[in-house]
KETOR-448109 format. One record per residue (C-alpha): residue number from 0; residue in three letters; y, x, z. Coordinates in steps of 0.02 Angstrom, whole numbers, plus 50000, padded with zeros to 5 digits. Layout:
KETOR-448109
> resi  resn  Y  X  Z
> NUM  Ala  Y  X  Z .
...
//
This chain:
KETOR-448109
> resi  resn  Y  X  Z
> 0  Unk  47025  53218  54114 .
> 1  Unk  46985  53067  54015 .
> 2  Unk  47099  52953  54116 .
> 3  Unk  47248  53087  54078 .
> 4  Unk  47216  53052  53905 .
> 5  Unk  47208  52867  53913 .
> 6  Unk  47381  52883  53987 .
> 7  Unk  47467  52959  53857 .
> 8  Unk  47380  52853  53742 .
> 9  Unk  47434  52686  53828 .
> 10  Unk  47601  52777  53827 .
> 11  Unk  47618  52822  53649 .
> 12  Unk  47557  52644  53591 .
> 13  Unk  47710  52577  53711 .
> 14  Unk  47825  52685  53632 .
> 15  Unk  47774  52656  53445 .
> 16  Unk  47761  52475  53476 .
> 17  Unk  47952  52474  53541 .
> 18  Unk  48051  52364  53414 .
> 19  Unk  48192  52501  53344 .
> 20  Unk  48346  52432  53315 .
> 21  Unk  48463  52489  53179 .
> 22  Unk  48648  52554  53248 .
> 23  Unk  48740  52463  53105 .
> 24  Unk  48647  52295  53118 .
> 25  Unk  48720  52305  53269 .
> 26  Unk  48900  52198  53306 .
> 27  Unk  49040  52304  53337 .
> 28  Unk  49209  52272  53423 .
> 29  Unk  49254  52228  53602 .
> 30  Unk  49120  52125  53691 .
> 31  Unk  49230  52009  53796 .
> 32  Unk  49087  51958  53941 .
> 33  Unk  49025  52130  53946 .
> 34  Unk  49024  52173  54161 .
> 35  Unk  49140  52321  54168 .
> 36  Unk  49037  52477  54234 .
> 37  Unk  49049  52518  54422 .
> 38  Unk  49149  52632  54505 .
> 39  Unk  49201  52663  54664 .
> 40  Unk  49317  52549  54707 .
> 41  Unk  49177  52421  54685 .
> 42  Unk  49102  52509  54844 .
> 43  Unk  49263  52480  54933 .
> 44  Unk  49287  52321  54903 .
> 45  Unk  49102  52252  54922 .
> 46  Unk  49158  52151  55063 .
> 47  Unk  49319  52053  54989 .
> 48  Unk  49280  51886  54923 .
> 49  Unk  49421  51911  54807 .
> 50  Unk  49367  52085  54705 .
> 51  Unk  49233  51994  54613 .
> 52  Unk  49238  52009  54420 .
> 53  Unk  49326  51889  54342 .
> 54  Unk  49402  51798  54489 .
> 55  Unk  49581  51721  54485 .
> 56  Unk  49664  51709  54657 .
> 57  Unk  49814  51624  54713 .
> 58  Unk  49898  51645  54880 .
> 59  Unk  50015  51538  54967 .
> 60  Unk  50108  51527  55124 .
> 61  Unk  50031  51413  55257 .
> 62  Unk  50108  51370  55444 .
> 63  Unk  50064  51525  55534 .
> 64  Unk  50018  51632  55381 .
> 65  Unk  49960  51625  55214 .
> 66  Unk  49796  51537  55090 .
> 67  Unk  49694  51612  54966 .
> 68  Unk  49606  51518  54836 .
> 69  Unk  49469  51594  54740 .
> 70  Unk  49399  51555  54580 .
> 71  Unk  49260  51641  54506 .
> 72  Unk  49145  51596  54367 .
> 73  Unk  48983  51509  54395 .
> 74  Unk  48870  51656  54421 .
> 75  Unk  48963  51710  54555 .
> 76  Unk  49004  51529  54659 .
> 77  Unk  48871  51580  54782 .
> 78  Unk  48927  51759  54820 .
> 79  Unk  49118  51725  54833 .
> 80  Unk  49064  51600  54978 .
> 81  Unk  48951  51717  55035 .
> 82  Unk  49102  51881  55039 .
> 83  Unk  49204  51753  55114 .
> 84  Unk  49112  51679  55275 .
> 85  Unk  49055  51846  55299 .
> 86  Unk  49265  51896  55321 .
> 87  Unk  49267  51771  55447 .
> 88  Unk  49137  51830  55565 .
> 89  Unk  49219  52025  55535 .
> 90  Unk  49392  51942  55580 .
> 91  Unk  49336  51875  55740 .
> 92  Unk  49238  52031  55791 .
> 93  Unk  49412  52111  55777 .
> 94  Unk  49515  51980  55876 .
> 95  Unk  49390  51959  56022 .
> 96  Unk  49338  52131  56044 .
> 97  Unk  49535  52198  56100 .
> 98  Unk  49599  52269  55921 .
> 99  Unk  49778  52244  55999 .
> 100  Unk  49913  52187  55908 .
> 101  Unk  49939  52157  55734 .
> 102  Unk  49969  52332  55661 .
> 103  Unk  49994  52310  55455 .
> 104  Unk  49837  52413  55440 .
> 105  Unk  49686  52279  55473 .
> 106  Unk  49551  52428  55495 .
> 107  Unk  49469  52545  55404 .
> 108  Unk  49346  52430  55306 .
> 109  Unk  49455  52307  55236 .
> 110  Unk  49635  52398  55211 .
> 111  Unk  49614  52373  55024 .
> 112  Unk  49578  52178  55023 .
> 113  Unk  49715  52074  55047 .
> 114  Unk  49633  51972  55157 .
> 115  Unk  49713  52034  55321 .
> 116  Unk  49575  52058  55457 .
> 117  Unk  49669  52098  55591 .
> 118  Unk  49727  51996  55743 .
> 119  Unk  49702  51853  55633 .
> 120  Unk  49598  51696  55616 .
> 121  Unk  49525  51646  55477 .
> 122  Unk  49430  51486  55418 .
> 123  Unk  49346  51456  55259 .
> 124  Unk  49300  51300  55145 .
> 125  Unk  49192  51300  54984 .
> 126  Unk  49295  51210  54850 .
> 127  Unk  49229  51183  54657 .
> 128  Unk  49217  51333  54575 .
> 129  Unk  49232  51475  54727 .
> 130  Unk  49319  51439  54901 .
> 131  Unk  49468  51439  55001 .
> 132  Unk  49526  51552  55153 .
> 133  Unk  49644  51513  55268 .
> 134  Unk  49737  51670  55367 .
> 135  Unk  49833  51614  55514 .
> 136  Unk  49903  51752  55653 .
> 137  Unk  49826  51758  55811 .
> 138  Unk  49992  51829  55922 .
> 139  Unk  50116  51732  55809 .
> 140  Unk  50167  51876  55703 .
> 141  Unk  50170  51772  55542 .
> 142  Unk  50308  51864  55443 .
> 143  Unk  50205  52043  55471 .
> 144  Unk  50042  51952  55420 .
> 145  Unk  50132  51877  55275 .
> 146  Unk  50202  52041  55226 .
> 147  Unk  50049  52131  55227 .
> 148  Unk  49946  52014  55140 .
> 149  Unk  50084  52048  54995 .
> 150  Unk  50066  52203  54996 .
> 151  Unk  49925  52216  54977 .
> 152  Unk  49929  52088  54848 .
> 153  Unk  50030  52177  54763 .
> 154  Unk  49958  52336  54753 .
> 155  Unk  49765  52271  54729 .
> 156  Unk  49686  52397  54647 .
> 157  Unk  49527  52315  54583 .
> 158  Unk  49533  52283  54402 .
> 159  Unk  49412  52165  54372 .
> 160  Unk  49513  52021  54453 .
> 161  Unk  49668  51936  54498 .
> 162  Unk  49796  51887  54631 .
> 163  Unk  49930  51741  54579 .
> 164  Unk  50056  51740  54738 .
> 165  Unk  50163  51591  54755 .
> 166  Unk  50352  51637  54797 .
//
């Protein structure tokens, strides 16, 4: 019984000793580095070095298909690089293991990323500030890869971050 009570006590001195803040001391107005909350596209895209908060993308055309670059801020160097070797090692589990052809879809887990998995090869390199991928066609079908990766591009639905394409 005693040690019940010595609970709540220890309790009830962390609670009164809690500093209490007053609501209008407080700053109001948009707080501009605030992380936005997650939701479920977050989930979805867990995997795509380019749905990070605040990262800028630009992609280009390349001989045989097309280049992202990713910028991110400092925090999240380490994680971009990270997403984005880990894309590599998903993309060639999909080429060697007989996907087929490429089919505009890229599989179930990454449909949503513009970084087309499918029938594709990609290499990475860490540049300052995030890192670069490189997305060339394994069967030659550059204009479908190219197409798809704009697409998708185009229709990237995570909010947190941007995609510059190059015409």
């Amino acid at each position: 019984m005693i040690w019940w009570v010595r609970s709540w006590l220890v309790l009830l001195v962390a609670l009164l000793g809690c500093k209490r803040t007053d609501p209008a001391a407080e700053p109001t107005g948009v707080v501009t580095n605030a992380p936005k909350p997650p939701d479920d596209m977050d989930e979805k895209m867990r995997h795509c070095p380019l749905a990070l908060d605040g990262a800028v993308s630009t992609m280009e055309n390349v001989p045989g298909g097309v280049r992202f670059t990713v910028a991110v801020p400092e925090p999240l160097v380490t994680e971009v690089r990270r997403r984005a070797h880990e894309i590599v090692d998903f993309a060639a589990k999909r080429t060697t293991k007989g996907h087929g052809e490429f089919d505009g879809k890229g599989g179930r887990h990454m449909k949503n990323c513009p970084v087309v998995t499918d029938d594709v090869t990609i290499t990475v390199a860490d540049v300052a500030g995030g890192t670069r991928l490189e997305i060339v066609s394994a069967s030659g079908r550059v204009d479908a890869l190219r197409a798809e990766a704009r697409r998708r591009a185009g229709s990237f639905p995570f909010a947190g971050a941007r995609i510059d394409v190059a015409p």
